[in-house]
C-alpha positions in Angstrom: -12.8 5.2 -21.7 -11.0 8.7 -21.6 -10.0 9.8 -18.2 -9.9 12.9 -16.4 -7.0 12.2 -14.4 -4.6 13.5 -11.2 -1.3 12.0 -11.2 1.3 12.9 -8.3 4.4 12.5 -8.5 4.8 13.4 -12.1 8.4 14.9 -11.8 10.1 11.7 -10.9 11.1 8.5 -13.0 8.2 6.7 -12.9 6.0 9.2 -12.8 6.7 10.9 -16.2 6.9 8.1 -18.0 2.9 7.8 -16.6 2.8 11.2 -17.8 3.4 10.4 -21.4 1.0 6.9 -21.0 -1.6 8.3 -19.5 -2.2 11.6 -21.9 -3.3 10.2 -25.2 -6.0 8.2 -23.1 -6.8 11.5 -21.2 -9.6 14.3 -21.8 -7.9 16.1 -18.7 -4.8 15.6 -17.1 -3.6 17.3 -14.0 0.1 16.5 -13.1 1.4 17.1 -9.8 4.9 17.6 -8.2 6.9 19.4 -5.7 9.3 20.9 -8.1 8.3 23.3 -10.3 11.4 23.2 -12.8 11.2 19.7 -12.7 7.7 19.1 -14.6 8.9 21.3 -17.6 8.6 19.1 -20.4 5.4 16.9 -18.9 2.6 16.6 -21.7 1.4 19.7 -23.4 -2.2 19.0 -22.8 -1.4 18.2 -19.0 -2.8 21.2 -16.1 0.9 21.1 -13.9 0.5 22.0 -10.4 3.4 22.3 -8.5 2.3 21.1 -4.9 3.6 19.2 -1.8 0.9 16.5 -1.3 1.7 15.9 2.4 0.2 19.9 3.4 -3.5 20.2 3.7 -2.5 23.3 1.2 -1.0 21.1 -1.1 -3.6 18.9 -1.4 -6.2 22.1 -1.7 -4.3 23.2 -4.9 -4.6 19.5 -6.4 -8.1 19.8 -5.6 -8.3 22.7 -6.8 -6.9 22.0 -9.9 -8.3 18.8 -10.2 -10.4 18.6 -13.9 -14.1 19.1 -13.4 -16.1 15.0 -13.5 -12.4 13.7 -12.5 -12.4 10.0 -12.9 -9.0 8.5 -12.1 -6.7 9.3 -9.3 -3.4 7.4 -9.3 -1.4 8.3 -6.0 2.1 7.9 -7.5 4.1 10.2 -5.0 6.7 8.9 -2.7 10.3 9.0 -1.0 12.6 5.9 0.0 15.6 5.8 2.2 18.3 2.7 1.8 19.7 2.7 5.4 20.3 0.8 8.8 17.3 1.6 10.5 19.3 1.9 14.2 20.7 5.1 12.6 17.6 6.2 10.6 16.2 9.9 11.7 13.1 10.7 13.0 12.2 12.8 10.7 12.8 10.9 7.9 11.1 7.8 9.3 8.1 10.8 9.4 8.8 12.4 5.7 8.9 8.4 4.5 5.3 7.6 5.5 3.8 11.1 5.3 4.5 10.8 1.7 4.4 7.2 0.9 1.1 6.4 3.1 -0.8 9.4 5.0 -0.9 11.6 2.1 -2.4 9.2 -0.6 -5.1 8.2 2.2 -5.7 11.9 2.5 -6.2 13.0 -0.8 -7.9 10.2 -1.7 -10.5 11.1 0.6 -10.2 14.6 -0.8 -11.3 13.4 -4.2 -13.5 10.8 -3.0 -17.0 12.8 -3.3 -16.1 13.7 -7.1 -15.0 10.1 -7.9 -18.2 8.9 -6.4 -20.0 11.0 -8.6 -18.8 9.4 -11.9 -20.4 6.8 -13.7 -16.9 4.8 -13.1 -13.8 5.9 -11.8 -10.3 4.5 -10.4 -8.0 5.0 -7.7 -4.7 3.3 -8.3 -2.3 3.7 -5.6 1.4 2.7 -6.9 3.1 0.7 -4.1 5.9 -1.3 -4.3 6.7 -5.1 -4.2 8.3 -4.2 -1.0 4.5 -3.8 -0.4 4.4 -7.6 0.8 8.2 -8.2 1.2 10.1 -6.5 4.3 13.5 -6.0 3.1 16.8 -5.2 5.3 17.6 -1.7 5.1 14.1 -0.5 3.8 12.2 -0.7 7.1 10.6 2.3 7.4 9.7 2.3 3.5 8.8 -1.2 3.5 5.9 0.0 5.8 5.0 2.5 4.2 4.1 0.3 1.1 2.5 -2.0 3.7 0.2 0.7 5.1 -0.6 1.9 1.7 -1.1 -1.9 0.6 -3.3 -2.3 3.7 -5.5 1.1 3.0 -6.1 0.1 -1.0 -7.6 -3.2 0.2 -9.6 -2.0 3.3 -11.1 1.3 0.7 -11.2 -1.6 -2.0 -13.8 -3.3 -0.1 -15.8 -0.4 1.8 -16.4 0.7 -1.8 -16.9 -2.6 -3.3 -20.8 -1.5 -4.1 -19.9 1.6 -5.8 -18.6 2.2 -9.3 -15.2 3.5 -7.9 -12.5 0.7 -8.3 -9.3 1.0 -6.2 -6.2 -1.2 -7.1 -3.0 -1.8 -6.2 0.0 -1.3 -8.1 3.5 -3.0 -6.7 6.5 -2.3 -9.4 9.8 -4.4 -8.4 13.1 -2.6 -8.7 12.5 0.4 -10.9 15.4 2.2 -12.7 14.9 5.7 -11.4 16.7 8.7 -9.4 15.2 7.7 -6.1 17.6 4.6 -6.1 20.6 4.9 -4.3 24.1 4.5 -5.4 24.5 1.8 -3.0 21.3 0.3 -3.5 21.8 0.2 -7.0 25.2 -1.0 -6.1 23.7 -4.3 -3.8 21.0 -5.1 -6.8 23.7 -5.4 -8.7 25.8 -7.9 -7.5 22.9 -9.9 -6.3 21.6 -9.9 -9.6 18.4 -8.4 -9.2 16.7 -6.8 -12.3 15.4 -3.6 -12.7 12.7 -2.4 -15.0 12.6 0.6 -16.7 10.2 3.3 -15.5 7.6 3.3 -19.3 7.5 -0.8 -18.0 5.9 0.2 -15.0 4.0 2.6 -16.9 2.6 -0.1 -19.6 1.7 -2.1 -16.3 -0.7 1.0 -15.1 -2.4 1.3 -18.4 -2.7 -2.5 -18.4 -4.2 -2.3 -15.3 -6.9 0.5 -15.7 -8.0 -1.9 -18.5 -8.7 -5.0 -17.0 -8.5 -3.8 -13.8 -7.9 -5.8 -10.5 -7.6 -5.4 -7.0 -3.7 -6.1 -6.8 -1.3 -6.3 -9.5 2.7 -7.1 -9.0 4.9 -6.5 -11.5 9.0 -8.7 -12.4 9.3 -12.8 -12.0 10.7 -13.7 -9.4 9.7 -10.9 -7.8 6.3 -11.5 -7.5 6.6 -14.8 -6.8 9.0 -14.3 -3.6 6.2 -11.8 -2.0 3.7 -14.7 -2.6 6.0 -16.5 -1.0 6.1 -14.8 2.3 2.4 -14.1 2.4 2.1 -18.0 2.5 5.9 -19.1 4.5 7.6 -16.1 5.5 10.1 -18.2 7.5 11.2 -19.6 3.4 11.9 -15.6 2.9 13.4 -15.0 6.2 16.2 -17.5 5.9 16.9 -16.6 2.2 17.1 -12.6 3.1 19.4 -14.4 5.8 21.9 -15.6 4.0 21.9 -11.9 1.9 22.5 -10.3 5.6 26.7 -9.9 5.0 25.9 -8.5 1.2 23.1 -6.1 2.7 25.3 -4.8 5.7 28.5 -3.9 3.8 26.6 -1.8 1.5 24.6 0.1 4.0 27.6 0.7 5.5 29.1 2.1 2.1 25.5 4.3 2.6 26.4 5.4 5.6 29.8 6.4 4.5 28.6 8.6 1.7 
């Protein structure tokens, strides 16, 4: 199948390495970010539209720009902050799930009429495993990727007898610029791995060909949100014990 394709989020990590996935399998590619010097170098063939997906204007450009019969939408955009969340701003708690959550929903229903109108079409929405695991420090992200979780699977089934599929796609720790220094720091020296952003990537082409509802990516990883879905309190003592760890390096956060 050839796709006629929106990606947002193109600028970052993850996101170009979709880039370069995506547009051999692509009649149409339209790449979206907020930085305009940041998507030099993006596919050749690509449409780049330099747009801040949490404006209704932002999201009228994409639409705009969008390729005529578009057929797969993957809502790749979004923010993190590693931080204590007693000291967390308002406004970033706001910037965190207006990009991670409300905009996806919103431009999702923005494309929805010319998805619907396709013989088939997708609507992957790249989460996180923090999608189904609250971590310390990652509170107001950690919801995000729950609400955005939470809307795949609710649009999942209210379109269940169309010929739209909408899916799910949790990466574990990615190696990307949207890490912190002390986040990266913490992974370390608990040992958790990291994939690189084309792994992620390879997952999302994986996915749009034998697609499913939900997909999470890294063992143990995926095994540990399974986990808590079925004995959180198994998860809450072992993030328990990680509590001293955690706290000295938000603390070397907050410092910086």
């Amino acid at each position: 199948m050839k796709y006629r394709a929106v990606l947002t989020g193109a600028s970052g990590g993850i996101g170009r390495a979709m880039a370069a996935a995506l547009a051999p399998h692509c009649d149409s590619l339209v790449l979206v970010g907020r930085d305009a010097a940041r998507l030099s170098g993006l596919p050749k063939n690509a449409i780049v539209v330099s747009a801040d997906v949490t404006t209704a204007a932002g999201r009228e450009a994409i639409a705009r720009a969008a390729p005529h019969g578009v057929n797969l939408l993957v809502n790749n955009a979004g923010v993190s902050e590693f931080t204590d969340f007693a000291a967390q701003s308002d406004a970033s708690m706001e910037r965190i799930l207006a990009t991670n959550a409300l905009a996806p929903m919103q431009l999702t229903r923005r494309l929805l009429p010319a998805l619907l109108a396709q013989p088939a079409a997708c609507i992957v929405n790249v989460g996180s495993i923090m999608g189904y695991l609250g971590y310390p420090g990652c509170a107001a992200y950690s919801a995000s990727k729950f609400a955005l979780r939470g809307f795949s699977e609710a649009l999942r089934r209210e379109l269940a007898d169309t010929d739209v599929k909408v899916m799910f796609l949790a990466p574990r720790t990615t190696r990307t610029a949207m890490n912190s220094r002390a986040l990266d720091a913490l992974n370390a020296e608990l040992g958790v791995a990291a994939d690189a952003p084309e792994v992620v990537a390879g997952a999302l082409l994986s996915l749009l060909e034998k697609p499913a509802g939900e997909r999470r990516l890294g063992m143990p990883e995926a095994l540990f949100a399974r986990i808590n879905q079925l004995a959180p309190s198994l998860v809450d003592r072992a993030l328990r014990r990680q509590l001293p760890q955690i706290r000295r390096h938000l603390a070397k956060e907050t410092a910086q």
